[in-house]
C-alpha positions as CSV (number, residue, x, y, z in Angstrom):
1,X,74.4,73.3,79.7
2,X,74.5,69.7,81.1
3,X,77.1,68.1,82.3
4,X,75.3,64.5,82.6
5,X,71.3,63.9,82.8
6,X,69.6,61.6,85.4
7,X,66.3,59.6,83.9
8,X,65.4,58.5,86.8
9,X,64.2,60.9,89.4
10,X,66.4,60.7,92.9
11,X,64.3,60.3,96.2
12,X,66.1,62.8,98.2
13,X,63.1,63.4,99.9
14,X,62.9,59.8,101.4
15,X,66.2,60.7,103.5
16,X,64.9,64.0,104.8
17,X,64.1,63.2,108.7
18,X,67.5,61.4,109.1
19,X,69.7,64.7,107.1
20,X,67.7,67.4,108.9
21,X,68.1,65.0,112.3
22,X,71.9,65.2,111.6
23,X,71.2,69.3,110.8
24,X,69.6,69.9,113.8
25,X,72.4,68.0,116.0
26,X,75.1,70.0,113.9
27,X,73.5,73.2,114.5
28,X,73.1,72.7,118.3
29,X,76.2,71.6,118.9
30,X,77.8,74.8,116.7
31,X,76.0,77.0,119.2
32,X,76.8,75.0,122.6
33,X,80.8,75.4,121.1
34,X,79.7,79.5,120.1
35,X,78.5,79.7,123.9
36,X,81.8,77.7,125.5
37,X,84.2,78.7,123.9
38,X,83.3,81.8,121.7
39,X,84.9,83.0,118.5
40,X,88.9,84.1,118.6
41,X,88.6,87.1,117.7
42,X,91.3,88.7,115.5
43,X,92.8,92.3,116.0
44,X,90.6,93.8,113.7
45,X,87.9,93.2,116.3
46,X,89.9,93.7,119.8
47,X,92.6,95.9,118.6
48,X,96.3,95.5,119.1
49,X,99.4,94.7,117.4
50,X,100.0,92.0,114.7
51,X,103.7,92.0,113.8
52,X,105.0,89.3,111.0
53,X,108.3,88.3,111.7
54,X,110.8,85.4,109.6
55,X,114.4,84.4,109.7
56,X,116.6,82.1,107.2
57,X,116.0,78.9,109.6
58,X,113.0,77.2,111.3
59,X,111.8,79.6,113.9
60,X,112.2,78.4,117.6
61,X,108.8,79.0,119.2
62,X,109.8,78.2,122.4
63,X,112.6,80.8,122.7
64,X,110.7,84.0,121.3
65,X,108.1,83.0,123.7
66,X,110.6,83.7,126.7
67,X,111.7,86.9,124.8
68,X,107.8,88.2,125.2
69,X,107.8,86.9,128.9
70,X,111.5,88.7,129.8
71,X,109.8,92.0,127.9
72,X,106.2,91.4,130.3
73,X,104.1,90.6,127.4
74,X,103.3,87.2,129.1
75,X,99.8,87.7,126.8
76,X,101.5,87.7,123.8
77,X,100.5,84.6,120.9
78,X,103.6,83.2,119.2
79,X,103.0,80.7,116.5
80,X,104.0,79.6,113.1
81,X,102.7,81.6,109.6
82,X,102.6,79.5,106.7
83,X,106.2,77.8,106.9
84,X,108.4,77.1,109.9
85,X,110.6,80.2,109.2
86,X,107.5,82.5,109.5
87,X,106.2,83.4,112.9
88,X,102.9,85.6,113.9
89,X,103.3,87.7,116.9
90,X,99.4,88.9,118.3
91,X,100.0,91.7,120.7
92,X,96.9,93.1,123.4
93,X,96.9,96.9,123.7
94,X,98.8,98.3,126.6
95,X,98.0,101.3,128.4
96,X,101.1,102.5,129.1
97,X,102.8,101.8,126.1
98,X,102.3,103.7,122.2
99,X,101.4,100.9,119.6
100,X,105.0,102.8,118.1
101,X,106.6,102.3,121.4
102,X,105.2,98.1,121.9
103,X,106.2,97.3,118.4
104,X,109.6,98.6,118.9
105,X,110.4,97.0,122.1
106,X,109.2,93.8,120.7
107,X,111.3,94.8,117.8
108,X,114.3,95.4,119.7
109,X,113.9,92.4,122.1
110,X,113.6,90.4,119.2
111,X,117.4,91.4,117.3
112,X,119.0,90.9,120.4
113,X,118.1,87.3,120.8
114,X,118.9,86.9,117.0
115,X,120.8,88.6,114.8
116,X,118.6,87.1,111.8
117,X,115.5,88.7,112.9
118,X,113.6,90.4,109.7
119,X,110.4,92.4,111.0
120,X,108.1,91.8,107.6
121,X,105.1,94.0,108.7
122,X,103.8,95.6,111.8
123,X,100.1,95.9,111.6
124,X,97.8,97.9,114.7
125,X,94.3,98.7,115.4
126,X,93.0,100.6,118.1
127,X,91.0,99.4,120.6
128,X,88.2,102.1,119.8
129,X,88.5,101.0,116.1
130,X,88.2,97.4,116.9
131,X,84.9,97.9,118.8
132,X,83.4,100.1,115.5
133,X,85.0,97.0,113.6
134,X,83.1,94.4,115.5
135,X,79.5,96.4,116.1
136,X,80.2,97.6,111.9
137,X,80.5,94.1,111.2
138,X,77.8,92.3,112.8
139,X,75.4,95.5,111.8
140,X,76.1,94.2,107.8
141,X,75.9,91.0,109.0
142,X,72.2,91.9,110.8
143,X,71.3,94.2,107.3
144,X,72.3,91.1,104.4
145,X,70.0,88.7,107.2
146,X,67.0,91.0,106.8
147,X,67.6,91.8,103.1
148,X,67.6,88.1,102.2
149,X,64.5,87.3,104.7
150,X,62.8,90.5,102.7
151,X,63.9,89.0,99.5
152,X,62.5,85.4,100.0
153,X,58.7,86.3,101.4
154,X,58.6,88.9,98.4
155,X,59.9,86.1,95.8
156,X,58.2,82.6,97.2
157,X,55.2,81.5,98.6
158,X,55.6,82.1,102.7
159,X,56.4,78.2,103.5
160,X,59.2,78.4,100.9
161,X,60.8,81.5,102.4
162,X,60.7,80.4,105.5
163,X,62.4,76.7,104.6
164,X,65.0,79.2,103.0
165,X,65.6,81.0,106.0
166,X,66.2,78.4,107.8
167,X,68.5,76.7,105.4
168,X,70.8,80.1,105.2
169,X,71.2,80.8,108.8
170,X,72.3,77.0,109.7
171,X,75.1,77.4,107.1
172,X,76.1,80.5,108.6
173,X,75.7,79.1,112.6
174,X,77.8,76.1,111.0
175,X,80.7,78.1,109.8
176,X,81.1,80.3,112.7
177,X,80.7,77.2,115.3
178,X,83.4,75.4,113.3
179,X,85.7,79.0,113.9
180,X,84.7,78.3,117.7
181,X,85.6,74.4,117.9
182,X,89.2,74.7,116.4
183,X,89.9,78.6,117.4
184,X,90.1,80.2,114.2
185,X,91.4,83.5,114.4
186,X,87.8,85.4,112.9
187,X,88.8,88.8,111.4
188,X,87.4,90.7,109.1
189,X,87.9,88.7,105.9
190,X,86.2,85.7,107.8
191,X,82.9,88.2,108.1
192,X,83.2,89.0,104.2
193,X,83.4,85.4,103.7
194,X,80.2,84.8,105.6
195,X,78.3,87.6,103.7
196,X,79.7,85.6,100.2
197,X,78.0,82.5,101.7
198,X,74.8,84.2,102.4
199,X,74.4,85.2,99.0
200,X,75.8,82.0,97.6
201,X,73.4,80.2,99.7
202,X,70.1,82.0,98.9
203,X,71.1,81.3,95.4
204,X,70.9,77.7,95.1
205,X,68.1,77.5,97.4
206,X,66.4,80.2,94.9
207,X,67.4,77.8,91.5
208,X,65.8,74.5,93.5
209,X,62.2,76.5,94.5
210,X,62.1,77.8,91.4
211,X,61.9,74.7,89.6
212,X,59.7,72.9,92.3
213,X,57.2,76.1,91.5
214,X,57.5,75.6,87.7
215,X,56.6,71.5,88.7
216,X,53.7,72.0,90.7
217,X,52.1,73.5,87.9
218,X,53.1,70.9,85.3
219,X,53.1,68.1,87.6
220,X,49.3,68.2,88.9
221,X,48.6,64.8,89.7
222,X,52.1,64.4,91.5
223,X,52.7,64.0,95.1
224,X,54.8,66.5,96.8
225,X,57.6,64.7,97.6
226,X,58.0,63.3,93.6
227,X,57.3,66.8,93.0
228,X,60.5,67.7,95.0
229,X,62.4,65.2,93.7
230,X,61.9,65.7,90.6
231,X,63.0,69.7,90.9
232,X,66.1,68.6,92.4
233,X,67.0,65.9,90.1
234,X,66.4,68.5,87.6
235,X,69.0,71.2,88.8
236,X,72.0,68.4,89.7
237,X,73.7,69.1,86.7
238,X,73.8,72.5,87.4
239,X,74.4,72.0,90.7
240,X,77.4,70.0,90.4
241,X,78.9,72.4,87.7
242,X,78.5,75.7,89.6
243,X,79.9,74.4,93.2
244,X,82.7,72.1,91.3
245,X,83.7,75.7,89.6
246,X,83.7,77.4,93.1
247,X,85.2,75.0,95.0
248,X,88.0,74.5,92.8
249,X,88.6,78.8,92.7
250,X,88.2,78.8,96.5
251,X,90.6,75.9,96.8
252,X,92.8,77.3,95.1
253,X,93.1,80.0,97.5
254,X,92.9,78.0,100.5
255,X,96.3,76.0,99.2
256,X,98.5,78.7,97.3
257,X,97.0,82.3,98.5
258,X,99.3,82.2,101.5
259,X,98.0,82.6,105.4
260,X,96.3,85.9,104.2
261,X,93.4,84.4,102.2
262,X,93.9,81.1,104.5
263,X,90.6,81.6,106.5
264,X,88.8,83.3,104.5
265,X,88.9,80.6,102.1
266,X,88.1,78.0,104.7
267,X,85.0,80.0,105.6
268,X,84.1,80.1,102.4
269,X,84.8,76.5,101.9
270,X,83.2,74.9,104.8
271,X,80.0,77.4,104.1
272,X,79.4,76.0,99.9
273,X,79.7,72.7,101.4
274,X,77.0,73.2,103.9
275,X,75.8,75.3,101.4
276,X,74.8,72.8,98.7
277,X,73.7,70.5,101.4
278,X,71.2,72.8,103.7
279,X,69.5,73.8,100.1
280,X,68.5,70.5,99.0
281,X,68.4,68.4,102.1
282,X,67.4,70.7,105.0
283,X,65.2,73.6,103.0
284,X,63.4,71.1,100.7
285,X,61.8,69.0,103.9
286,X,61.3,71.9,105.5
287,X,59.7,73.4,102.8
288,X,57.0,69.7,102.4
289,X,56.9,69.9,106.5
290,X,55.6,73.2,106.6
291,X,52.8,71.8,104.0
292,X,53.4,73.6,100.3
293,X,51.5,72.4,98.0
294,X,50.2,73.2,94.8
295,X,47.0,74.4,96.5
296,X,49.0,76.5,98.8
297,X,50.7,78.3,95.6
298,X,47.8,78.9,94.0
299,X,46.1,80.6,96.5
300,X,49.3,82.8,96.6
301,X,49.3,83.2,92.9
302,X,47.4,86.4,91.1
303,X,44.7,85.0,89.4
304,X,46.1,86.3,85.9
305,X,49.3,84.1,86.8
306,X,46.9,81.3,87.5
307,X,44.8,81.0,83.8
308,X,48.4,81.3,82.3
309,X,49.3,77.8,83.9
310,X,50.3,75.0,82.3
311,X,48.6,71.5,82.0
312,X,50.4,68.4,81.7
């Protein structure tokens, strides 16, 4: 299905010092704000006490702030939670206080300074279970990595995996140096985000070498960059109909599903962005960089795949 066909081939190629330039300064700068300022980690990760709290008028920040400092949790986070009647409380562990006990002080301290106070959920995770969160997490994280590198060198000739490596793991430095920068909280459903992205990801840069393999055997007296053109000129319409389909779902979330699904939405927007982007503009020149060429292929190729080959 086509949504729209282009007759002229599109010299993406031509532009591919200047986007992986802008890549490379992206990626660096991700990792100089992952080493500054590091990821906020949610309570999944460093245990503790998330408690939901609203009242029938706009919350006064200000004032439950001083009720957490009168009650010596001075390390308490207060802030809003979708609307201005909705407030988040974060609370650290305490060693000399239950999780039962700290949620009903706060509770407590809380009614007494107004009457309207509704407690909407209490939600706690032990600090043990927050460290087994955190090393579980980036262990899945370290397994989909390898199962995607193991994927690519089985699937594509070597220069081809590799430019799809690379491709994959700057969407994924991008989205987590984005979480650093602005202080997102990163929980759990953050981390499943970045897993969907990894997979969404390897896709579309599968789809694009796929078709620039099919080319260099129909396309023999082609250069390699009209040979990469061409493959992504090919795949726009499909392109722009798969991500457009996405992107309106996970919009959809990010606008209506509530503080919930709010950043695991944004993950997953900000990493089918990058997504599209790293695919065609940063693992396609990587890809010519490295030097792939039909003669590279075929040396890769069985030689009953080769006699099977098309000429133009």
């Amino acid at each position: 299905m086509e949504l729209f066909r282009i007759k002229k081939d599109i010299p993406f190629m031509s532009y591919g010092r200047l986007t992986t330039t802008i890549s490379l300064i992206t990626f660096i700068i991700a990792i100089i704000f992952l080493g500054l300022r590091g990821l906020n980690l949610g309570v999944d990760f460093t245990g503790g006490t998330l408690m939901e709290v609203s009242y029938s008028h706009p919350a006064d920040i200000d004032k439950i702030r001083q009720v957490m400092d009168k009650i010596d949790l001075k390390d308490a986070t207060v802030q809003n939670f979708g609307t201005s009647k909705d407030v988040l409380i974060r609370l650290p562990i305490r060693q000399d206080l239950s999780i039962a006990q700290l949620s009903e002080k706060v509770s407590t301290a809380l009614l007494e300074s107004d009457k309207d106070t509704k407690i909407q959920r209490v939600e706690s995770v032990g600090s043990q279970v927050g460290e087994e969160l955190y090393a579980n997490g980036a262990l899945a994280l370290l397994l989909v990595c390898f199962g995607i590198i193991a994927y690519l060198a089985l699937r594509f000739e070597w220069r081809f995996a590799v430019a799809a490596i690379i491709a994959n793991m700057h969407d994924v430095i991008i989205i987590l140096g984005f979480f650093a920068f602005f202080q997102w909280e990163f929980n759990l459903t953050v981390l499943a985000a970045i897993l969907a992205v990894l997979g969404y990801s390897v896709n579309e840069s599968v789809v694009v070498f796929d078709r620039v393999r099919e080319n260099f055997k129909k396309m023999r007296k082609a250069s390699v960059v009209e040979v990469i053109d061409n493959a992504i000129t090919r795949t726009m319409s499909r392109t722009v109909i798969t991500h457009l389909m996405t992107q309106t779902m996970v919009c959809s979330m990010l606008f209506f599903g509530g503080e919930t699904l709010h950043n695991f939405s944004l993950a997953l927007t900000i990493g089918i962005l990058f997504g599209i982007y790293s695919s065609v503009l940063v693992a396609c020149p990587v890809a010519m960089w490295l030097g792939v060429s039909q003669r590279n292929l075929s040396q890769d190729q069985p030689k009953e795949n080769q006699s099977q080959e098309i000429n133009p």
